[in-house]
C-alpha positions in Angstrom: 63.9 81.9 18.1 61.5 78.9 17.0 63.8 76.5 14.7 62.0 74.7 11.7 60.6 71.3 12.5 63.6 69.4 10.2 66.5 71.3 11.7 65.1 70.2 15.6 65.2 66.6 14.5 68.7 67.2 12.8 70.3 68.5 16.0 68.5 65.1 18.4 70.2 63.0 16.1 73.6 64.7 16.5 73.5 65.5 20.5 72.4 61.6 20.5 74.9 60.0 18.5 78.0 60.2 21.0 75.7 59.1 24.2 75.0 55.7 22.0 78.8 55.7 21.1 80.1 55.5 24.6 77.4 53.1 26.0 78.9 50.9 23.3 82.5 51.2 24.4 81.3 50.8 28.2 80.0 47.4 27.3 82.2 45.1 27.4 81.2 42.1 24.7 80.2 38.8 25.5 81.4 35.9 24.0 79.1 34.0 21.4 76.4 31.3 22.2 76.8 28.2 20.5 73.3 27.0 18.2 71.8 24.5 20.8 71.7 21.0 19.7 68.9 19.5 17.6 66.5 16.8 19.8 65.2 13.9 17.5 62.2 11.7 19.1 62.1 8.2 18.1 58.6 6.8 19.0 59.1 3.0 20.4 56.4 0.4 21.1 57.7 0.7 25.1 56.9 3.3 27.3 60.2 5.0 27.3 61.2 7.6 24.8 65.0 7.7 23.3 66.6 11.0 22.7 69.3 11.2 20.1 71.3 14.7 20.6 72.4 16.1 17.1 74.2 19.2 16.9 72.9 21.9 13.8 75.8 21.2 11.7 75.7 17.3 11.2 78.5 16.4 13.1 77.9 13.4 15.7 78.6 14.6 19.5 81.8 13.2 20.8 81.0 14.0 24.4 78.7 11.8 26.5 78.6 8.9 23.8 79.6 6.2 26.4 76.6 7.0 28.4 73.9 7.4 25.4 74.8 3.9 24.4 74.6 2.3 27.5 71.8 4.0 27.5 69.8 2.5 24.5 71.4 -0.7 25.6 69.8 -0.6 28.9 66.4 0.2 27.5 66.8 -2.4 25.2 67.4 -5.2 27.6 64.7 -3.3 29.7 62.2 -3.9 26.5 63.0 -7.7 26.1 63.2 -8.3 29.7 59.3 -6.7 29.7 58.1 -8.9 26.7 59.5 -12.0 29.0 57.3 -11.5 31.7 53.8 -10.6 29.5 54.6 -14.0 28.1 55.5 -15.8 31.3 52.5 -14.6 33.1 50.2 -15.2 30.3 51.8 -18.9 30.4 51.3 -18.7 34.0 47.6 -18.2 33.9 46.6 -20.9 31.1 48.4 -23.3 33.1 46.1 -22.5 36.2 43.0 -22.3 33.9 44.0 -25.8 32.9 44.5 -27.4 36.2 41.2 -25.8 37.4 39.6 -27.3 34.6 41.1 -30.7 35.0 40.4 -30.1 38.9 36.7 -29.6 38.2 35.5 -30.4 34.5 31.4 -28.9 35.4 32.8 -25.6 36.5 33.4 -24.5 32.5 31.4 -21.1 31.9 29.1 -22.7 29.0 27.8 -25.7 31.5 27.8 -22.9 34.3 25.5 -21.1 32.5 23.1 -23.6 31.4 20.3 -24.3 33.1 18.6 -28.1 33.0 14.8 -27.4 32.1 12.7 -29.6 34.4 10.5 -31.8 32.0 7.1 -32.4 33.5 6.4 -36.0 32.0 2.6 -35.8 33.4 2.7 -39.6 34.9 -0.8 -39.6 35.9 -2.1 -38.2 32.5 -0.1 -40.6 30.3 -1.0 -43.5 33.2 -5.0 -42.4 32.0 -4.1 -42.4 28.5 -2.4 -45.7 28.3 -4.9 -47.7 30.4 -7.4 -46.9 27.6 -5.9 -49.0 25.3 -5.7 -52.1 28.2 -9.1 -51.6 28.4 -10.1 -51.5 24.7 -8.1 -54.9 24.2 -9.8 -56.2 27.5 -13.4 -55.8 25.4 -12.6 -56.9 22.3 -11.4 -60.1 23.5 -14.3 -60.4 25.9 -16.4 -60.2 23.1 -18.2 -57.3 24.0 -21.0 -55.7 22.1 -19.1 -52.3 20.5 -23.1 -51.1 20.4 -22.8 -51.2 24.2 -19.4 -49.4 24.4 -20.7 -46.6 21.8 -23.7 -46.3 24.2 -21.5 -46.4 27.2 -18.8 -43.6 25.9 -22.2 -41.2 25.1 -23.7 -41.2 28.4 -20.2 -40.5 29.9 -19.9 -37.6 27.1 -23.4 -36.1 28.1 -22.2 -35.8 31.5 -18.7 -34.6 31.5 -20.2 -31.8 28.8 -22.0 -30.3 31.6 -19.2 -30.1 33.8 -17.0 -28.5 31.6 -18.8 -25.5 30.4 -19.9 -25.1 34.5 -16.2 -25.4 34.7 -15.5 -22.9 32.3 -18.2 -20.5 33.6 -17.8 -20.5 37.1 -14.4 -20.1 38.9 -16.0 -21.7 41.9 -16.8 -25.3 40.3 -13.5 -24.7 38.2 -11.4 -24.8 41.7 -13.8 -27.8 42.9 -13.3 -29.9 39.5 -9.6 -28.8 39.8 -8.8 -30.5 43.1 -10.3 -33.4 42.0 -8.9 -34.1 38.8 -6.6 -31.4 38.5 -3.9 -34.5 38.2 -4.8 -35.2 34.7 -5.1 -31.8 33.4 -3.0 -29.9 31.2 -2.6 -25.9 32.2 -3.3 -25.3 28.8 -6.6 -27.3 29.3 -7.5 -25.2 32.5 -8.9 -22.6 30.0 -10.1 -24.7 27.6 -12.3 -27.7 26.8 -11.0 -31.1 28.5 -9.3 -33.2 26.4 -11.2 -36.3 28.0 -14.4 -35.0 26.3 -12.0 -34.9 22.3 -11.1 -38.4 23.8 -14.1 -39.8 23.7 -15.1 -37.9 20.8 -12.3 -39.6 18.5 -13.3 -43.3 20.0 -16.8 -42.8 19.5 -16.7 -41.7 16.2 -14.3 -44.7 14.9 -16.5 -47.2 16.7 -19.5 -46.3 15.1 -17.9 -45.5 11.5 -15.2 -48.0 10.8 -15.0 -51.7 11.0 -14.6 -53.4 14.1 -10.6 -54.4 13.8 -9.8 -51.1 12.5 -11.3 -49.1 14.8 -10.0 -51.0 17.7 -6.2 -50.3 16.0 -7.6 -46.7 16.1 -8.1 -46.5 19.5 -4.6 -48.1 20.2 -2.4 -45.8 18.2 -4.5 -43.1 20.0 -3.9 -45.1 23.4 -0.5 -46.1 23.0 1.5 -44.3 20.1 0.1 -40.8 21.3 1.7 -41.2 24.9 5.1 -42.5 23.3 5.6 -40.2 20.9 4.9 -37.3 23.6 7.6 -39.0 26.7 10.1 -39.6 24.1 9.9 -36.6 22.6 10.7 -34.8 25.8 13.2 -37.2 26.6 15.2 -37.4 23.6 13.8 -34.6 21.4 16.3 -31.8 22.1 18.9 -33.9 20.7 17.7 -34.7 17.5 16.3 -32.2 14.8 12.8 -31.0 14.3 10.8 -31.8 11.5 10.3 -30.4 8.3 7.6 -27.9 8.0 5.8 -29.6 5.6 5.8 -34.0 4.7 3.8 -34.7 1.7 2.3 -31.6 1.2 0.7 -31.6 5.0 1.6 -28.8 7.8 3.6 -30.5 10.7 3.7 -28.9 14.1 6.7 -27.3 14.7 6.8 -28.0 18.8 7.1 -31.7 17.1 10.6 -33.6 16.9 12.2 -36.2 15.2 12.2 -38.6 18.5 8.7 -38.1 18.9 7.8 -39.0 15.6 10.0 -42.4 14.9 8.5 -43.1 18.3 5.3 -43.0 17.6 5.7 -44.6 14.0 7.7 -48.0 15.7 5.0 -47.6 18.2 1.8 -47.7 15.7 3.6 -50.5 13.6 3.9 -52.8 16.6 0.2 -52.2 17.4 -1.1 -53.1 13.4 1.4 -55.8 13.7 0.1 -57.7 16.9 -2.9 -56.9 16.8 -3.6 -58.5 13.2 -1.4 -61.1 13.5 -2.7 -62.0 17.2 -5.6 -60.4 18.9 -7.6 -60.1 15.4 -8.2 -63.4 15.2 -10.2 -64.2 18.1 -13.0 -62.6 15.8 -14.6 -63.2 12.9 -15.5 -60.9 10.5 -11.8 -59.3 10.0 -10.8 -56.8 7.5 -7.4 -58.5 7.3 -6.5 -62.5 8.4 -3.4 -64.4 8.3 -4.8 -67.2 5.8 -7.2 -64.9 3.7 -5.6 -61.6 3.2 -7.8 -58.4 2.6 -11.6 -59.2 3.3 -13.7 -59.5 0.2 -15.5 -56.9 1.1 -12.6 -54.2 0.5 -11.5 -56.7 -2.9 -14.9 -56.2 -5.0 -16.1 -59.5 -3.5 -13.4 -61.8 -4.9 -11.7 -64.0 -2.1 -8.7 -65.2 -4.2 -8.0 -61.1 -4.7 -7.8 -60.8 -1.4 -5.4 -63.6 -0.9 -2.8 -61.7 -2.9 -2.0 -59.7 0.3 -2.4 -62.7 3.2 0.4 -63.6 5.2 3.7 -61.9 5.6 3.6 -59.9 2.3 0.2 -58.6 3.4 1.5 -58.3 7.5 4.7 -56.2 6.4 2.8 -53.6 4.2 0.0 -53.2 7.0 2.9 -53.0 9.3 4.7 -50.0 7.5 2.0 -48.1 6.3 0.6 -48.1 10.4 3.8 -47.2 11.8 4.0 -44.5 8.8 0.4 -43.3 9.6 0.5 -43.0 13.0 3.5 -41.1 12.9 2.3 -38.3 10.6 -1.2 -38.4 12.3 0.8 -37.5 15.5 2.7 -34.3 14.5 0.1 -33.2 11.7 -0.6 -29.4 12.5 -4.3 -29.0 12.4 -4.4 -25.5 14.7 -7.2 -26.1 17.7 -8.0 -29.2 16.7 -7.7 -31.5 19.3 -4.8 -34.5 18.6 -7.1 -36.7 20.8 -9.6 -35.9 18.1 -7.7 -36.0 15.0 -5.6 -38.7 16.0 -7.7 -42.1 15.8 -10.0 -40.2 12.9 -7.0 -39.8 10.5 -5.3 -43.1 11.7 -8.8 -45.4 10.8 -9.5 -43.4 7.7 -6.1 -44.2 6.7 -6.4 -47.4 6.8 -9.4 -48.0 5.8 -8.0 -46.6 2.7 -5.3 -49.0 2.9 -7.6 -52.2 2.7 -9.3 -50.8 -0.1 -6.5 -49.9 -2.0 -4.8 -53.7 -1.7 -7.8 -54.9 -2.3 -8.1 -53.2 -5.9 -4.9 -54.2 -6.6 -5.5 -58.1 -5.6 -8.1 -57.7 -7.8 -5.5 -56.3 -10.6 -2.8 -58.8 -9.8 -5.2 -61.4 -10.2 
C-alpha cells in the first residue's frame, strides 16, 4: 500500500518528535555565559598601548582595579622617565658639539668644505707690464725723440707679427715660442694673438696721435693702473661687490670688481697728478703747467683762458677726472678687443677731451 506524499511526511514528524524530546531531557543544561567585557584602545604618543576593561552594561569592574592603576601609573612614570633621557642625551651631544668646536674652531663643516682657490698673480707678466712704464719715464726725461720710439715700437711690431701667426699655425714653433716666453703668456693668449703685439699697438697709436704729455700719461695708466687694478682685484675682489652692469650708459665687464676698479682709479690719479705736477715740466711744450694752466692751444689761443685752470684748481680736476677715466677704461666691456688696446686709446682721448673742454670754459669764465 503506497501512502500519499503528505501523509509520509505527517508520520516523520510524529515518529521524530519523542527522539528530540528525550535527547532534550538527557542533556543536562549548562549554566549561562556571561557577555565578555568591552576592550577600549586609547592611542598614546608612547609605544605602549592602555587597555581599559568595561563590562556591556556600564558598570566599572571592581575586580583587578589595584593592578590597572598601578598599571597606568607605571606607564606613566615609564613615559616621563623616556622624555628625560631624549632631552638629556640631546643636551648631552650639543655640549660635545660645543667643546669640539671650541677644541678646534677650522673643523666647522662650512670652512671644511671650502676650498681656497689658488690665485695665479702672473709675477713675471705684471713684472713686464710695469717695467714699461719705468722705461717710458726713463725717455721722456732723457729727452728722447718720440719719432725715434714710434719707429723703434714698429720695427719690433713687424717682427713679433711674424712669429705669432707662425705661432698660431704651426704647433711645432708654438711649443718653441712657448718655452721661451711661455712666462709671460696668458693660457687664454696660447690660442690667440699676443697681447705684446695689442701692447704696442695702444703705445704706438697714442705716440703718434696725441700730444707728447698726454700720451706719455697714456702709456702709464696702461703701464701702471692696468696691473693694479688686475693684483688687487684678485686680492681683494671676492670681498667686495661687482660692478654694475652698465656706468654711464657704457657696458662693464662683469669678471670686473669693485677693488679692481678704485684701484685702478687712485692708481691713474696719482699718475696725472705726478706726472703734471712733476715730470711734465722738464719739457716744454705742455698741454697743462703749474703757472699757465691749459695750453693756448686747447683755450682758442688765449693764454689768460688758460690760466683759469693753472695750479691746484686746475691739478685737482685733472687729478679726478684721470683717476675717474682710468678706472672705467679698465673694466669697459668692449668683447675681443684687447684692454692693452683699448686701454691707453680711451684714456688719451679722454683727456684730450678734458684739455679742450677747460679750455672752452677758461675762455667762458674769462
Amino acid at each position: 500500500m503506497t501512502l500519499p506524499a503528505n501523509d509520509a511526511f505527517s508520520l516523520a514528524l510524529a515518529h521524530d518528535q519523542p527522539r528530540r524530546s528525550s535527547s532534550r531531557a538527557r542533556t543536562p543544561s549548562l549554566p549561562r555565559r556571561s557577555s565578555s567585557p568591552k576592550i577600549s584602545f586609547s592611542p598614546s604618543t608612547s609605544s605602549s598601548v592602555v587597555f581599559s576593561p568595561q563590562p556591556a552594561n556600564g558598570m566599572p569592574v571592581k575586580r583587578g582595579h589595584k593592578r590597572n592603576a598601578s598599571a597606568r601609573n607605571g606607564s606613566q612614570q615609564l613615559k616621563q622617565n623616556r622624555e628625560a633621557t631624549i632631552e638629556e642625551l640631546i643636551e648631552e651631544v650639543d655640549a660635545r658639539i660645543a667643546r669640539e668646536r671650541k677644541l678646534s674652531p677650522s673643523s666647522s663643516p662650512d670652512k671644511r668644505n671650502t676650498v681656497k682657490k689658488q690665485i695665479d698673480w702672473e709675477i713675471p707678466r705684471k713684472a713686464l707690464h710695469s717695467s714699461i712704464g719705468f722705461f717710458t719715464i726713463y725717455l721722456y726725461t732723457s729727452k728722447g725723440n718720440p719719432q725715434t720710439v714710434v719707429i723703434a715700437l714698429s720695427s719690433a711690431l713687424a717682427v713679433l707679427v711674424p712669429i705669432d701667426i707662425l705661432r698660431l699655425k704651426y704647433p711645432l714653433f708654438e711649443r718653441a715660442f712657448e718655452k721661451c716666453v711661455g712666462i709671460f703668456m696668458r693660457d687664454s693668449e696660447k690660442k690667440s694673438s699676443n697681447g705684446v703685439i695689442w701692447y704696442i699697438l695702444g703705445a704706438n697709436t697714442v705716440l703718434f696721435a696725441l700730444p707728447l704729455d698726454i700720451a706719455v700719461v697714456s702709456i702709464l695708466i696702461l703701464s701702471w693702473a692696468d696691473t693694479a687694478a688686475s693684483t688687487f682685484g684678485r686680492l681683494w675682489g671676492p670681498l667686495t661687490p661687482p660692478l654694475p652692469a652698465r656706468l654711464l650708459g657704457l657696458p662693464l665687464a662683469p669678471r670686473k670688481s669693485l677693488a679692481g676698479f678704485i684701484a685702478a682709479s687712485l692708481t691713474g690719479a696719482a699718475v696725472a697728478a705726478g706726472f703734471w705736477a712733476y715730470l711734465g715740466q722738464m719739457r716744454d711744450n705742455m698741454t697743462w703747467s703749474w703757472d699757465a694752466g691749459v695750453s693756448s692751444t686747447f683755450s682758442g689761443g688765449s693764454a689768460e683762458g688758460g690760466k683759469v685752470f693753472s695750479g691746484w684748481a686746475g691739478l685737482v680736476v685733472v687729478t679726478v677726472c684721470a683717476g675717474f677715466v682710468s678706472g672705467v677704461a679698465e673694466a669697459l666691456d668692449l668683447g675681443s678687443v684687447d684692454d692693452n688696446l683699448s686701454l691707453p686709446i680711451i684714456a688719451g682721448g679722454c683727456l684730450w677731451g678734458l684739455f679742450k673742454a677747460l679750455g672752452w670754459l677758461g675762455d667762458i669764465f674769462l
